[in-house]
C-alpha positions in Angstrom: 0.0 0.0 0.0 1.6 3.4 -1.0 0.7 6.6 1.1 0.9 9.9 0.6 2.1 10.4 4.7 6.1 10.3 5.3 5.9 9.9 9.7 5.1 6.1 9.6 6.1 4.7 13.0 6.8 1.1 13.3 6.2 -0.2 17.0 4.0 -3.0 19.1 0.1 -2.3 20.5 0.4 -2.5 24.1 -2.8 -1.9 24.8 -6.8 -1.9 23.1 -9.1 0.2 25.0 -12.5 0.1 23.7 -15.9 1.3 24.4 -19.1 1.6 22.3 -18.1 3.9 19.6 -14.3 4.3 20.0 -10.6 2.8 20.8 -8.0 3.8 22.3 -4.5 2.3 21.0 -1.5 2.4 22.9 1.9 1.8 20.4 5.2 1.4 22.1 8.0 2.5 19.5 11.4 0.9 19.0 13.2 3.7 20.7 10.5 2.9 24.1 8.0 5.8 23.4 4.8 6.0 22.9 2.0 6.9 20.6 -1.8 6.8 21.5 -4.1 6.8 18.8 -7.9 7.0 18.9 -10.0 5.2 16.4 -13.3 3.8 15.4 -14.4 0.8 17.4 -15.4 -0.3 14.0 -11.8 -0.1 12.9 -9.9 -1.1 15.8 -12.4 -4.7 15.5 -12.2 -4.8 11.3 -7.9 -4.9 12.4 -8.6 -7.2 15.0 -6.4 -5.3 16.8 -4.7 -6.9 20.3 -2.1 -6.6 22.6 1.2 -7.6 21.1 0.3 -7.0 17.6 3.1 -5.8 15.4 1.8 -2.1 13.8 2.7 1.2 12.1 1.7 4.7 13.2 0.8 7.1 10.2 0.9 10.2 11.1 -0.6 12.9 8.5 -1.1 16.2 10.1 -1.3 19.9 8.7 -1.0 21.5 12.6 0.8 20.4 15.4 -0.6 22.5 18.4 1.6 22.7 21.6 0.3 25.1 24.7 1.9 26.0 28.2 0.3 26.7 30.9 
């Protein structure tokens, strides 16, 4: 599959949360970081997404926000 996003992070789920309508996935990068994604419940199940799983992380983003308190 070819993509037009360049931040692909390769790493391991370490953790599904899901409720009704959402998921929240936990990746654990190479380097020890972390990346949380949120998804469609409907997505996270049509991956069949578990703890373990080998993944990537695509990142495509026009704004990166940052604020200080």
């Amino acid at each position: 599959m070819a993509l037009s996003a360049r931040n692909n992070l390769s790493g391991t789920v370490r953790s599904v949360t899901t409720d009704e309508v959402m998921a929240e996935v936990v990746i654990e990068l190479d380097g020890g970081e972390t990346v949380t994604s949120t998804i469609t419940r409907g997505s996270a199940d049509r991956l069949d997404l578990s703890e373990g799983d080998e993944v990537a992380a695509v990142i495509k983003a026009s704004e990166v926000m940052v604020e200080k308190d």
